[in-house]
LOVEX-924336 format. One record per residue (C-alpha): residue in three letters; y negated, x negated, z negated. Coordinates in pm, whole numbers, plus 50000, padded with zeros to 5 digits. Layout:
residues N
ALAYXZ;...
//
This chain:
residues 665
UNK646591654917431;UNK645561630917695;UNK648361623817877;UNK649671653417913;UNK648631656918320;UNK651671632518403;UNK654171663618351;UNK652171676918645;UNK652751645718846;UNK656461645218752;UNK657251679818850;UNK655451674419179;UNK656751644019274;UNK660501661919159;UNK659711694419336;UNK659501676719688;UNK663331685919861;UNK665421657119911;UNK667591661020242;UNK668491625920295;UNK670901603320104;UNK670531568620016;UNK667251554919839;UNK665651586419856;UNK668381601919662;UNK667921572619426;UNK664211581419356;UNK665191618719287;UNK667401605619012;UNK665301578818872;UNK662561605418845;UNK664701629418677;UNK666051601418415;UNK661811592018358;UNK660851628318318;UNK663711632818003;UNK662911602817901;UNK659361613817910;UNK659931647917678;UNK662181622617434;UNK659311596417440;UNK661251566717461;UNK658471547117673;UNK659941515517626;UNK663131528717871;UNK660501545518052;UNK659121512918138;UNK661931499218281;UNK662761530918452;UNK659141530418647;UNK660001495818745;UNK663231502318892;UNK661321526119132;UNK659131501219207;UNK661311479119329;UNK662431506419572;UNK659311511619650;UNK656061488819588;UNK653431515319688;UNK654401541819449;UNK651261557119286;UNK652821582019022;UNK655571557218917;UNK652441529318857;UNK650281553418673;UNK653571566318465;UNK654141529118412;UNK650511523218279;UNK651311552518002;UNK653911544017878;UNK652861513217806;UNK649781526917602;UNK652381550117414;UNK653831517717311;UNK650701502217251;UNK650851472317512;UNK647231478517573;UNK646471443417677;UNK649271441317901;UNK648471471918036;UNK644481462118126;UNK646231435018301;UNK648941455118545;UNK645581477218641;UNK643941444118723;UNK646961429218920;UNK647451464119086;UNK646151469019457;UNK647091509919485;UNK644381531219565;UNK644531546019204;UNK641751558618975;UNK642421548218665;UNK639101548718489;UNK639911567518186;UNK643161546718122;UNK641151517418140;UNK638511528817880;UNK641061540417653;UNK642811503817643;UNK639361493617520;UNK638721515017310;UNK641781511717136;UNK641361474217124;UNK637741478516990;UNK635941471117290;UNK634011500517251;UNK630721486417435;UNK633161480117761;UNK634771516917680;UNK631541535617683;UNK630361514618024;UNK633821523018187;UNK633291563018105;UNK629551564418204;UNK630771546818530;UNK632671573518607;UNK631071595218892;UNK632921634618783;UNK633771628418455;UNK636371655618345;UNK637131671817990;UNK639061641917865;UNK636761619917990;UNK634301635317761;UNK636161635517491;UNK637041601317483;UNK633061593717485;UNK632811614517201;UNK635461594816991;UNK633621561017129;UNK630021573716988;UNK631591583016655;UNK633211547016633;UNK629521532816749;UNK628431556216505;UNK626081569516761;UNK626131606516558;UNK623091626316708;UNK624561618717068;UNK628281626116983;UNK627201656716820;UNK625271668117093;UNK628541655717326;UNK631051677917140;UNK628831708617102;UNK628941710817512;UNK632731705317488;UNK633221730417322;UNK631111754017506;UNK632971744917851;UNK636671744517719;UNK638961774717583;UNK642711758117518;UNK645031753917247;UNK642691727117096;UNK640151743716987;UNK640601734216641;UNK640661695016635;UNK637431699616798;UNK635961720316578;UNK637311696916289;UNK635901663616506;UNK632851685416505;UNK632291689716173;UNK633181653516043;UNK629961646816321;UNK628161666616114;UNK628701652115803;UNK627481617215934;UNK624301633216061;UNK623581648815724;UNK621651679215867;UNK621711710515688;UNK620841727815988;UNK624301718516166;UNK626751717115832;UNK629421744415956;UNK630071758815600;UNK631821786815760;UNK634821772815905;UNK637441770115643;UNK640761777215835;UNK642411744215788;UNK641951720015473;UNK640621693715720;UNK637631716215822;UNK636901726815483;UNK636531684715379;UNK634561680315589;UNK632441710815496;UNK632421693015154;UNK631471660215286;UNK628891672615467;UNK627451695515129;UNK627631661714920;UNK625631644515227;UNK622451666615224;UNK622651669714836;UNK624301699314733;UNK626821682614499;UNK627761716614329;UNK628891737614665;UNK630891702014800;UNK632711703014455;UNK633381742414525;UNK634541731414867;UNK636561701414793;UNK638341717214530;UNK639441745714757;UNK640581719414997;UNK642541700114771;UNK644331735314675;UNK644891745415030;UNK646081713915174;UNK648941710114887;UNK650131744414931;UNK650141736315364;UNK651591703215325;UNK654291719015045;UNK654871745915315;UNK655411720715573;UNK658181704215324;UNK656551670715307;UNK657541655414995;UNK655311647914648;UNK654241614814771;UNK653651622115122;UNK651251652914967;UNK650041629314707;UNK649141602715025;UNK647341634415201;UNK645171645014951;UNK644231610614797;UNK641001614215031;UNK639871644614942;UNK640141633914596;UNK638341604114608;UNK635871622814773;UNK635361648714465;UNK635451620914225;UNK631821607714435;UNK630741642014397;UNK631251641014026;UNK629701606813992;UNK627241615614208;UNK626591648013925;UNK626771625313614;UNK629841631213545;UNK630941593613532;UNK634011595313320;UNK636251625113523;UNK635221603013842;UNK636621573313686;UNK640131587413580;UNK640351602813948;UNK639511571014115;UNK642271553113888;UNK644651582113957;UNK644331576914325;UNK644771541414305;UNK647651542014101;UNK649651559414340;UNK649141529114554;UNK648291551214876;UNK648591531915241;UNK644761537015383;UNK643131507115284;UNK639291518015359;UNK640571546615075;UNK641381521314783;UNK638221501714936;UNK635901532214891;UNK637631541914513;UNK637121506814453;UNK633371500814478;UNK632491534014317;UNK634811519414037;UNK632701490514075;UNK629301508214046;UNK630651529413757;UNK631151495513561;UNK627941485313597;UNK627061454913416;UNK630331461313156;UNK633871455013225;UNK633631420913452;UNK637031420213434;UNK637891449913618;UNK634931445913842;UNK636531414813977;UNK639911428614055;UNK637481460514250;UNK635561436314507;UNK638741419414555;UNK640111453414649;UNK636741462714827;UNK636441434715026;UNK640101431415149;UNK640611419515539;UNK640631449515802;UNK638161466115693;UNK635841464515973;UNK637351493616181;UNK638071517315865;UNK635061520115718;UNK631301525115862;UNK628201505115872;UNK626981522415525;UNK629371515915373;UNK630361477715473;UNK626571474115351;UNK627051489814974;UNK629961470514907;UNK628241436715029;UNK625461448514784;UNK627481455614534;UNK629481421914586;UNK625741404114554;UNK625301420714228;UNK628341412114096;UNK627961378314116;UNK624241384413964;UNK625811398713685;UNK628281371213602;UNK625621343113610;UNK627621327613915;UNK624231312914077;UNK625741296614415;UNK627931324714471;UNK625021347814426;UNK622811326514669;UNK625481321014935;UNK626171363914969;UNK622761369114987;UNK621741347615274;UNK624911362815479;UNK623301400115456;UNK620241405915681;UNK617071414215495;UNK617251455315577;UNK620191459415395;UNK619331433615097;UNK615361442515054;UNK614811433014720;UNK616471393014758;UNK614191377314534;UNK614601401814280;UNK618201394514295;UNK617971359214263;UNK615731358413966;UNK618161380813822;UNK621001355113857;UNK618441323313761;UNK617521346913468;UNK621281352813350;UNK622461320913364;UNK619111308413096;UNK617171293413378;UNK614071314913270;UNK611421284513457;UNK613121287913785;UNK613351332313777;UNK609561331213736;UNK608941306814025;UNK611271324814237;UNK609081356514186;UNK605731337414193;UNK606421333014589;UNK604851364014663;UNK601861383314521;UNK603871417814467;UNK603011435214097;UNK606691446014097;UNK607741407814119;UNK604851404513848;UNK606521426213586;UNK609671416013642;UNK608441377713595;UNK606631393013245;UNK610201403913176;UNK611981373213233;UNK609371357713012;UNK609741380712701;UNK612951376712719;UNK612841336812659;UNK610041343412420;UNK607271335312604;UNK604801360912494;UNK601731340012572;UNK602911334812964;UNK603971372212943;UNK600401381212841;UNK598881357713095;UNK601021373713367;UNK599931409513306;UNK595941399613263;UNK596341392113639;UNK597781421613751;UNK595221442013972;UNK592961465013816;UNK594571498913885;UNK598601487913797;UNK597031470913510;UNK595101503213360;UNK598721521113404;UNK599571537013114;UNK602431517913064;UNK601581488413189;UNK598341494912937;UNK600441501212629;UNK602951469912649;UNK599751451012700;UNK597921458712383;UNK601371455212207;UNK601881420612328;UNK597761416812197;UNK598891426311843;UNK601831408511831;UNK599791372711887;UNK597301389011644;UNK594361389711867;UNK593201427811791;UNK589661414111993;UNK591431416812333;UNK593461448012262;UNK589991467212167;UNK588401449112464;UNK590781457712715;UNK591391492712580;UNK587391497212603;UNK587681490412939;UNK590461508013022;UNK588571537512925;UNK585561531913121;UNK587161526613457;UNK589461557713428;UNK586171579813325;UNK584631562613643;UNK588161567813897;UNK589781595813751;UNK592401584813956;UNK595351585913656;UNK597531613713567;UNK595561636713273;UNK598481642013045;UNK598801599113075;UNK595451592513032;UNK595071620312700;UNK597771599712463;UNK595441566912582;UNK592451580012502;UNK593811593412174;UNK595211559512078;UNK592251544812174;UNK590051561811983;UNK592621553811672;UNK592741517511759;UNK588631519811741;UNK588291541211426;UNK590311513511266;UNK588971485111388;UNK585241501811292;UNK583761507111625;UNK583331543711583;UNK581231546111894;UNK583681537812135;UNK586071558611985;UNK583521587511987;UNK583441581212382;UNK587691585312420;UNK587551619512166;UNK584691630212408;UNK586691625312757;UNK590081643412568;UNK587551670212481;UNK586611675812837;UNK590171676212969;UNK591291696412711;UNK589791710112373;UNK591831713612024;UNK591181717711688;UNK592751674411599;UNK590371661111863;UNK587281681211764;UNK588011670611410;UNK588801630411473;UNK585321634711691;UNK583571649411378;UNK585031615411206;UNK583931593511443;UNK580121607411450;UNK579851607911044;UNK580111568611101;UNK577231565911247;UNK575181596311342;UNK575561626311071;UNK573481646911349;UNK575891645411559;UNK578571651611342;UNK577441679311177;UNK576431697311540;UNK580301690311602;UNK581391706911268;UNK579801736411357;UNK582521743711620;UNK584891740311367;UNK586151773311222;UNK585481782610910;UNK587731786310562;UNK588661819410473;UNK587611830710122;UNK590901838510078;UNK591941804010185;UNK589021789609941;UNK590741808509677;UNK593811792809642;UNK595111768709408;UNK596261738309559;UNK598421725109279;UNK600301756109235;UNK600941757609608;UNK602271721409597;UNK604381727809309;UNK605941760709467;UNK606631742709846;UNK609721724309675;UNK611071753609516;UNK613391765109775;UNK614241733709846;UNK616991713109633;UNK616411680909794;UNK612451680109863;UNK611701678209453;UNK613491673309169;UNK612971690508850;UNK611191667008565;UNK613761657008379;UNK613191667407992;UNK615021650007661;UNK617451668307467;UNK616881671907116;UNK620221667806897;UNK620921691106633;UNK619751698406293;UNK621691708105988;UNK619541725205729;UNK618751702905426;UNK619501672605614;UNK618471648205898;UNK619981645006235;UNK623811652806297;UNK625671623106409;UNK628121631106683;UNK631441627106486;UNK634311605206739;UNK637981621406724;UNK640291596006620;UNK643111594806885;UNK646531595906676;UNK648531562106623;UNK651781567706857;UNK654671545706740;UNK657871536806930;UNK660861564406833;UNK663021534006664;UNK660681524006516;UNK661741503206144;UNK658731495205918;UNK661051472805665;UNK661761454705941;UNK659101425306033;UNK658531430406443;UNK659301406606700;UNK656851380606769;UNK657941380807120;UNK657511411907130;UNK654441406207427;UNK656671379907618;UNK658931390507944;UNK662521391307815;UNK663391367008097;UNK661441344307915;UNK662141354707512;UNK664081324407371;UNK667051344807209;UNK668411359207553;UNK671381346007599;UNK672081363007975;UNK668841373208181;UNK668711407408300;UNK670891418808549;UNK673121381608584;UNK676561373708391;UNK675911338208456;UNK674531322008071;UNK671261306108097;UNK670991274108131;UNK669121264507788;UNK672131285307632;UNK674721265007816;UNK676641235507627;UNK675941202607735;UNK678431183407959;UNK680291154107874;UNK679911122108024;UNK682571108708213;UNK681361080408367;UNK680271074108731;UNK682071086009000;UNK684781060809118;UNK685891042708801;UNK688611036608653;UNK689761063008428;UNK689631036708098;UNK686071021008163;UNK684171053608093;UNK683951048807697;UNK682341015607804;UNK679441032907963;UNK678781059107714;UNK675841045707531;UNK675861076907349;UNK678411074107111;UNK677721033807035;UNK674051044206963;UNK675431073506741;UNK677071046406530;UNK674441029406406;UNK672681054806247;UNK673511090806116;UNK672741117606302;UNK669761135906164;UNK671681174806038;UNK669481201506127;UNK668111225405868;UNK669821262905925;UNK667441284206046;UNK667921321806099;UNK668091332006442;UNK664651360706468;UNK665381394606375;UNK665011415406701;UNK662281435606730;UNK662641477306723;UNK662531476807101;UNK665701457507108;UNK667581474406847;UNK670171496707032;UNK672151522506861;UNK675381518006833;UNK678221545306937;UNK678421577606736;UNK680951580606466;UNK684461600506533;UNK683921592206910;UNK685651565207065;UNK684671543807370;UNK686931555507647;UNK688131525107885;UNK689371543108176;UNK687301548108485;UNK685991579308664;UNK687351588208944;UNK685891593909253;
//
């Protein structure tokens, strides 16, 4: 778009008729071969080409200035600062000049070449435009590309209106949002981003939703594949997962953010931006994952992809990331690299760290350095927190006068009173609470009712029924109800029944209806539509009676003996009956095995040790020489035990025979 004037200078310098032979012939043709090289942009032949007319001839503006092009297509931008430099044609080459700094991020010595310029032309202008927006000077380039478009009617018309609207986002106006300009997906994002900057997060989620929608079905159109569209829309999707967050609606932010990321896309300032809201979703929970997010959010190159803001948030958020992991040097090192507008609340930050990592005495002197009542109750924190109730209570008696009759500053106080058991102070300090607010008025009224009524409590309590009186008063003066008029009436009957019963008189009076009633029965009948509220008295039963005789016994059913289907009562049972058969001491096999048991087995006979001779065994066989000497002792015959009816098996039925032969398959 802002090149395109050299096709004028190449048909010019081609259009000029070419009578004579020789080196002017030559140029003709070189100039032809640079213009198709031009239309195929292969600048780096193009290059070459220029300089082959230069050497023909050394004073050749357009061949120079085609020269200095080509080399920004290629991106020699350095090089080609110094050809202009080295150059002694009478050229203009302002704009190129800018342009080579502002595409090496110079943009101080871009904007001072372009406000040199004497006539600046249309691309003059917009090259400013694009330098403002990277200096993030918005009000001006706004203003800048507003006039632009007013003064210029080409082919595009568009890209300014969608540079236009990305302006507008940054300035966060609601006056110059263009919400009606939704004729590419790129102008409706940036309608979005612009919605989600002044606040409306329901219309940018409308918006960006739309855009998401439209730019798959254009991209799908275009026949770009699944992960090119998937590469497109990540930042319009990470954009409607902020908008979510930004809504409260933490968890579908979070599994968008993760779903961008895990298609790995190439825009690092995208997985930067995903990755600090990730890390501001996490909080104080997940370290883990909040470690591998700075890494991502802090990753080299970001200085020219993302803006001031948001270099800022993620520094912050790096600061509290380290305050949240206890890592003290870390903590103090990032915060003395970030200026004090971006990091305002440093000593805050600090203690926080001190205070994580358990040293409690160092947080509090950290926020003793300055006399700030926010630094105060955070210090009170930091003390309850190691215990230190007395400090805690110390700290918040110092407080000024007006943060320390706050109402909640006024509650924890008298809390922290009762806990230490010193009810004296808490009545004290409530008493004078009281006083000065009656005096200022300066606290909110609803506030100021629940301390009064908890004042007067506290006093009714404690016995001081006058100064309790004086609270019911003050609530009956803001506003008057039937429970304050009545604790008042309490109060005076303490000590002045005048007064109290001048106050009863503006209680209203019982119905003789109401006098009427009986207040047992209407106890008793409140529980009886509820099961749960009362239960029913629970009355004995009285057994039954038979006539002539006392009480009636409850007669137990005997259950019927059940005995085993074989069961032989001639025959005595089995006293192993209870035993595992495994273990019964006639088994002869164990269940299951054909192997004999071993305490069935007979016993082996000795044969000697292994490697003697074969007649030497009888020599070592003590047995049978101890066996001659005295008689073996005979064993009485003892019947083997009957088997009990559980083992008795019957036998096979008479006139059948046991077949042998097997089944077949």
């Amino acid at each position: 778009m802002m090149f395109d004037y050299l096709d004028t200078l190449l048909k010019s310098k081609m259009s000029k008729k070419d009578s004579k032979e020789g080196k002017e012939g030559e140029m003709k043709a070189l100039y032809r071969e640079l213009n198709t090289l031009k239309q195929n942009e292969e600048y780096e032949k193009a290059i070459k080409t220029c300089n082959r007319i230069l050497n023909l001839d050394h004073g050749d503006v357009t061949a120079f200035h085609c020269k200095i092009v080509a080399m920004i297509h290629t991106g020699k931008f350095q090089d080609a600062l110094k050809q202009i430099d080295a150059g002694k044609l009478d050229l203009d080459l302002s704009f190129e000049i800018a342009y080579c700094h502002y595409r090496l991020n110079e943009l101080e010595k871009s904007l001072k070449v372009i406000q040199g310029v004497k006539n600046p032309e249309l691309k003059h202008d917009e090259l400013k435009a694009q330098i403002l927006y990277k200096l993030e000077m918005f009000d001006d380039c706004f203003s800048l590309y507003r006039n632009i478009i007013k003064n210029s009617t080409d082919e595009f018309e568009t890209e300014r209106k969608t540079n236009i609207s990305a302006v507008a986002a940054q300035v966060a106006d609601p006056d110059t949002i263009l919400t009606d300009q939704t004729e590419t997906y790129e102008l409706r994002y940036n309608c979005g981003c612009g919605l989600a900057a002044v606040g409306e997060y329901d219309q940018a989620e409308v918006e960006l939703v739309a855009a998401e929608s439209q730019a798959r079905q254009f991209l799908a159109e275009e026949g770009d594949s699944a992960e090119d569209i998937e590469q497109e829309v990540g930042i319009i999707r990470v954009q409607l997962a902020y908008v979510l967050q930004k809504q409260g609606k933490e968890k579908e932010a979070q599994n968008i953010y993760n779903s961008v990321l895990k298609s790995k896309p190439d825009d690092i300032g995208l997985v930067a931006v995903a990755s600090n809201n990730l890390l501001a979703i996490n909080r104080d929970q997940n370290i883990f994952d909040s470690k591998k997010r700075i890494k991502a959010a802090t990753a080299e190159g970001l200085d020219q992809k993302l803006t001031r803001k948001q270099r800022n948030m993620i520094q912050r958020n790096q600061v509290l990331l380290a305050m949240f992991t206890a890592q003290v040097d870390l903590c103090k090192q990032l915060v003395d690299q970030l200026d004090n507008n971006i990091l305002t609340d440093r000593q805050l930050i600090i203690a926080g760290v001190l205070a994580k990592s358990g040293k409690y005495v160092e947080a509090v002197e950290q926020l003793e350095g300055t006399s700030s009542p926010e630094n105060t109750l955070t210090a009170v924190q930091v003390l309850l927190t190691a215990g230190e109730v007395t400090k805690a209570v110390s700290k918040l008696e110092g407080l000024p006068v007006d943060w320390k009759y706050k109402h909640g500053v006024l509650s924890t106080l008298v809390s922290l009173y009762l806990s230490i058991q010193d009810r004296n102070s808490a009545a004290t300090l409530l008493k004078e609470a009281t006083e000065w607010n009656m005096k200022k008025k300066v606290s909110n009224t609803k506030e100021m009712s629940i301390v009064w009524r908890k004042t007067a409590e506290f006093h009714l309590k404690s016995g001081e029924a006058s100064v309790a009186a004086k609270s019911l008063e003050e609530m009956l003066k803001v506003k008057s109800d039937l429970r304050t008029l009545a604790q008042l009436v309490l109060a005076y009957a303490k000590f002045d029944l005048n007064k109290a019963m001048q106050a009863a008189k503006k209680l209203p009076a019982f119905d003789e209806d109401t006098l009427n009633i009986d207040i047992q029965a209407l106890e008793d009948s409140a529980f009886s539509m509820g099961k749960n509220l009362k239960r029913a008295p629970i009355t004995p039963r009285t057994p039954k009676k038979d006539e002539g005789e006392g009480v009636v016994k409850k007669k137990n059913k005997k259950k019927k003996k059940r005995l085993p289907k074989n069961y032989n009562p001639n025959v005595t049972p089995d006293p192993e009956r209870w035993i595992p058969r495994k273990e019964r001491t006639g088994l002869k096999y164990l269940p299951g095995q054909r192997k004999i048991r071993k305490d069935k087995r007979k016993g082996e006979k000795f044969t000697g040790a292994q490697g003697t001779a074969a007649g030497q065994s009888d020599n070592f066989d003590y047995s049978a020489k101890v066996g001659a000497t005295k008689e073996p002792v005979k064993a009485s015959p003892q019947a083997e035990p009957a088997p009990g009816p559980r083992l008795l098996k019957k036998g096979p039925a008479k006139g059948k025979k046991k077949s042998s032969a097997k089944k077949g398959f």
